[in-house]
DOFIDREN-852600 format. One record per residue: residue in one letter; residue number from 1; x, y, z of N, C-alpha, C, O in turn. Coordinates in Angstrom, 2 decimals. Layout:
<sites>
residu	num	n_X	n_Y	n_Z	ca_X	ca_Y	ca_Z	c_X	c_Y	c_Z	o_X	o_Y	o_Z
A	NUM	X	Y	Z	X	Y	Z	X	Y	Z	X	Y	Z;
...
</sites>
This chain:
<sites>
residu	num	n_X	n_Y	n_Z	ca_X	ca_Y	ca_Z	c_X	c_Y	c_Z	o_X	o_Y	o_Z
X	1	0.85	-1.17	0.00	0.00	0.00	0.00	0.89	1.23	0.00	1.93	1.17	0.66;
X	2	0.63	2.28	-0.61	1.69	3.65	-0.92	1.17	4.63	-0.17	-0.05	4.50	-0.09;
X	3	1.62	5.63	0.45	1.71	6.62	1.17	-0.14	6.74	0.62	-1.12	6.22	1.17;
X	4	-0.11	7.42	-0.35	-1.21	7.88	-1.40	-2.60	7.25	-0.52	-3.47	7.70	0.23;
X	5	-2.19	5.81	-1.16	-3.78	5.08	0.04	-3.68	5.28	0.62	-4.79	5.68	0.97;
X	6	-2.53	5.52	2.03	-2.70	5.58	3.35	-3.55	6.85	4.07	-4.31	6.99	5.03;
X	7	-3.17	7.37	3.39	-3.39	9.74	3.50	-4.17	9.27	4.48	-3.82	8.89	5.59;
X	8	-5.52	9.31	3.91	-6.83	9.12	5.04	-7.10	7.68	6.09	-7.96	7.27	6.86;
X	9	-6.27	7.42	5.75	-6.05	6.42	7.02	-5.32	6.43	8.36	-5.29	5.61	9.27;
X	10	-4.72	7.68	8.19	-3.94	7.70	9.11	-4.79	8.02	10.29	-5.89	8.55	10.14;
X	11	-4.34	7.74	11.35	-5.03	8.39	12.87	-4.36	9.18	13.39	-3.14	9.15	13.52;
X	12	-5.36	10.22	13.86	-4.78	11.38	14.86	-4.46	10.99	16.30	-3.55	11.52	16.93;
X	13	-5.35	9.92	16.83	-5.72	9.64	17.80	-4.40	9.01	18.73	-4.25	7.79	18.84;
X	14	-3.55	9.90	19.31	-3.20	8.49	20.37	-3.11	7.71	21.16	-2.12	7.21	21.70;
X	15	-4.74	7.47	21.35	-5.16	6.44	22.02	-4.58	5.07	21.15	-4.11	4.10	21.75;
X	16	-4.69	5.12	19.76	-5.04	4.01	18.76	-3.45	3.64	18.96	-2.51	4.40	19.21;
X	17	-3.45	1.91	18.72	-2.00	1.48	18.33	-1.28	2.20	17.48	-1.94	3.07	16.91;
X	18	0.09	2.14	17.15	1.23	3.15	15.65	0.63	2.22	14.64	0.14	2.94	13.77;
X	19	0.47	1.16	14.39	-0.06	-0.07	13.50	-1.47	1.28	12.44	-1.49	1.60	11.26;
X	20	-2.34	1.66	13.57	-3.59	2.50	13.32	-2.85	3.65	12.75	-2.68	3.90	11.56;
X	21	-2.37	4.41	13.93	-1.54	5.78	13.57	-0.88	6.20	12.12	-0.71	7.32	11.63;
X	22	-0.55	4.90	11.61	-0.07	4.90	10.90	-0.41	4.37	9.47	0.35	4.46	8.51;
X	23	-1.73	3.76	9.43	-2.60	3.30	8.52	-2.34	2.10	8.01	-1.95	1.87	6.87;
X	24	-2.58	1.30	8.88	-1.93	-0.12	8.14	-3.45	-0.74	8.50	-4.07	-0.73	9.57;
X	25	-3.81	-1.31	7.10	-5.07	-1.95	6.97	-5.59	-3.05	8.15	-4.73	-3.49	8.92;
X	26	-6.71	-3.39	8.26	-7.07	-4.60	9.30	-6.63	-6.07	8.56	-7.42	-6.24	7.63;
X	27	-5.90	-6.91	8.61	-6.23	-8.38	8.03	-4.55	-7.75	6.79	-4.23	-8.49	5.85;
X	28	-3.80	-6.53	7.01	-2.67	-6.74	6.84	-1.36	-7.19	7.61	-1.54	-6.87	8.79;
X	29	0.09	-7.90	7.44	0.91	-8.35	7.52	1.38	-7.77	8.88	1.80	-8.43	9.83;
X	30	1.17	-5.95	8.78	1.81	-4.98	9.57	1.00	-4.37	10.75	1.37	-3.77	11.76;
X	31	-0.33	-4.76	10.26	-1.40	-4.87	11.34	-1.33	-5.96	11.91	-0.95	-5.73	13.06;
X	32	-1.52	-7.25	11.73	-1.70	-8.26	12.58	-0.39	-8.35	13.31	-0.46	-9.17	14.22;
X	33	0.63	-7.84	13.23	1.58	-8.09	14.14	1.35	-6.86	15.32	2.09	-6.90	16.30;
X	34	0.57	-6.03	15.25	0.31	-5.47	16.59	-0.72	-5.67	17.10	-1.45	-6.58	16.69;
X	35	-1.13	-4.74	18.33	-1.75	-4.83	19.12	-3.37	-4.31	18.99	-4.17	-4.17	19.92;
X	36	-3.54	-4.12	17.79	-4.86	-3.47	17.43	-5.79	-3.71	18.06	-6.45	-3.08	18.88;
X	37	-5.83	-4.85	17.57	-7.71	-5.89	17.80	-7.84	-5.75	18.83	-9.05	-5.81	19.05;
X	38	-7.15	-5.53	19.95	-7.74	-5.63	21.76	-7.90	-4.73	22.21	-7.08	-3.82	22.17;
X	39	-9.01	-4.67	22.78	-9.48	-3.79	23.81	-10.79	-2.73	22.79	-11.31	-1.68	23.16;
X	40	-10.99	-3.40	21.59	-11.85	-2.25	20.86	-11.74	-1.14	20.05	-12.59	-0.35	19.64;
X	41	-10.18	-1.25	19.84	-9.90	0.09	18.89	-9.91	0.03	17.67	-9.92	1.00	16.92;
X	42	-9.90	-0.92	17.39	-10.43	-0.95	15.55	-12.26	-0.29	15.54	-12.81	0.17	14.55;
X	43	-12.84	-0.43	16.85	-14.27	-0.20	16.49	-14.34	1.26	16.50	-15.14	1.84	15.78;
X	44	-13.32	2.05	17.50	-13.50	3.10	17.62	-12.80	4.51	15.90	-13.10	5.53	15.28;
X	45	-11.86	3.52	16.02	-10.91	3.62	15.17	-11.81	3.67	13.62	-11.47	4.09	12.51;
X	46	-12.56	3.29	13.91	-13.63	3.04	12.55	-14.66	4.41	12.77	-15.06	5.32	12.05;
X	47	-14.81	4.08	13.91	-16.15	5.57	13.71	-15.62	6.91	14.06	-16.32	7.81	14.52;
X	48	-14.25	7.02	13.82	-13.53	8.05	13.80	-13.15	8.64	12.29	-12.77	9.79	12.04;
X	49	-13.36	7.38	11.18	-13.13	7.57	9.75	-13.78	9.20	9.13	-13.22	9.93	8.32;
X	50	-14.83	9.37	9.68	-15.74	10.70	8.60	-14.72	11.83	9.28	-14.23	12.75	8.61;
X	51	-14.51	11.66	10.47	-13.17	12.96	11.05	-12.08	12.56	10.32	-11.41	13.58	10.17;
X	52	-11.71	11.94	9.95	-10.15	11.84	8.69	-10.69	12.36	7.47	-9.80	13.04	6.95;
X	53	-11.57	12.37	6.87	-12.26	12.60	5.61	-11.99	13.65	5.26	-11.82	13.92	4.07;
X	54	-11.89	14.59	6.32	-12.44	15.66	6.99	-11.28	16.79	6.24	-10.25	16.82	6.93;
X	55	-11.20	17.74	4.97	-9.98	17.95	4.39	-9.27	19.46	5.49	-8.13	19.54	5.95;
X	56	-10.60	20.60	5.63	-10.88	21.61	6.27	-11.65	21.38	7.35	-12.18	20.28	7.51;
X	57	-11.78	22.29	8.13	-12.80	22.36	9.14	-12.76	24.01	9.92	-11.74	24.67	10.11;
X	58	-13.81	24.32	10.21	-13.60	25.58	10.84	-13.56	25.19	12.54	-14.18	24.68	13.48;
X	59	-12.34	25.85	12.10	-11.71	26.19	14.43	-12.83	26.67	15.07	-13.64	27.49	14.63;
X	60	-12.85	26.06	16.25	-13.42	26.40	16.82	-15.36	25.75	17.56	-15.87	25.62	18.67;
X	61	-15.76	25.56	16.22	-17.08	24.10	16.26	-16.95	22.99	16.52	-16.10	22.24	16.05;
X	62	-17.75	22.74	17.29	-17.92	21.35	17.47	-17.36	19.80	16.28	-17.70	19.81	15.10;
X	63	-16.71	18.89	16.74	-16.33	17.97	15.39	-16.73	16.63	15.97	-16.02	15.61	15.93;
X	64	-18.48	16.78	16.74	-18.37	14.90	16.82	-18.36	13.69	16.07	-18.38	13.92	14.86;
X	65	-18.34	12.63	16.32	-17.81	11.41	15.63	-18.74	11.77	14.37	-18.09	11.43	13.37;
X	66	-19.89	12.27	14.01	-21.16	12.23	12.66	-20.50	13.17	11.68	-20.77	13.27	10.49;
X	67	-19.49	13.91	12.43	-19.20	15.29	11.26	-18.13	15.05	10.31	-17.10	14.44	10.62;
X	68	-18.32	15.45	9.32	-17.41	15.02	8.02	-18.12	14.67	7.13	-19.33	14.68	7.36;
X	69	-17.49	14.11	5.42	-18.17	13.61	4.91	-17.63	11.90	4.97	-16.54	11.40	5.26;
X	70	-18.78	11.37	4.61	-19.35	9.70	4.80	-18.12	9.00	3.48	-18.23	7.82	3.15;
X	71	-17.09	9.85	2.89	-16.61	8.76	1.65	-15.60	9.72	1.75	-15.61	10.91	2.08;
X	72	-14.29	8.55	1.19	-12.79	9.38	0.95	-12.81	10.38	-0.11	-13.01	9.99	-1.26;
X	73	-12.63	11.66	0.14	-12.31	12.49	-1.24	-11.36	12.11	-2.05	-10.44	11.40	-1.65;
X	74	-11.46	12.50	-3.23	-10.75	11.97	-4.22	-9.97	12.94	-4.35	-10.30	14.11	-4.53;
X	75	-8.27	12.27	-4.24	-7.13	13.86	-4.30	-6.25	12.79	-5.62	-6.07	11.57	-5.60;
X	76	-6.04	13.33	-6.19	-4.36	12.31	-6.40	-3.32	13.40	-5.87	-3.23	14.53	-6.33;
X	77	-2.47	12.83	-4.73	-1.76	13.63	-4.14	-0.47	13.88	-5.12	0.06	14.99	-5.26;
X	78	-0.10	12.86	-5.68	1.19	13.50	-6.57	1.03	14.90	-7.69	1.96	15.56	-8.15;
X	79	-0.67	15.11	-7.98	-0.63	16.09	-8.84	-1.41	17.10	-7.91	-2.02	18.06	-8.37;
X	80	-1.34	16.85	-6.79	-1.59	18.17	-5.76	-0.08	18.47	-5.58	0.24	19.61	-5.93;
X	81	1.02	17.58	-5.07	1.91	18.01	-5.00	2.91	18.89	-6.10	3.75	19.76	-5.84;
X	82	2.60	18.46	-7.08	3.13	19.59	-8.24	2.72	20.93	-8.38	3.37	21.87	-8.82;
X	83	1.31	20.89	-7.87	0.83	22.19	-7.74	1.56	23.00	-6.90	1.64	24.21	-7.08;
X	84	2.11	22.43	-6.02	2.72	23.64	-4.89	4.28	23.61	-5.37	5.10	24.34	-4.82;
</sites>
């Protein structure tokens, strides 16, 4: 998996394992060797997804688990990165 897929996978959270933090899929090589699955953080870790989605946000409002949008935006980051 390349940086690219990962973008919105990553977690802010550090509650979540580095495995999460760091976007490594469920039922991959680099996931199953940590500590994910216990204690519930893949569940939480999941309904935290529409806050990663999330490209902007205005400071200051409220951001509970419902806010964001429901699907990954579509970037291709290598031709965002040329832009700058």
């Amino acid at each position: 998996m390349t940086f690219a897929n990962r973008l919105f996978a990553l977690s802010f959270d550090p509650y979540h394992c580095p495995e999460l933090r760091w976007g490594a899929g469920a039922g991959s090589a680099e996931y199953d060797a940590g500590v994910c699955s216990a204690n519930g953080k893949l569940d939480w870790y999941n309904k935290e997804m529409s806050l990663r989605y999330a490209i902007d946000r205005q400071y200051g409002a409220p951001t509970p688990l419902g806010w964001g949008p429901s699907q990954r935006p579509d970037i291709h980051v290598p031709n965002l990165l040329d832009r700058l």
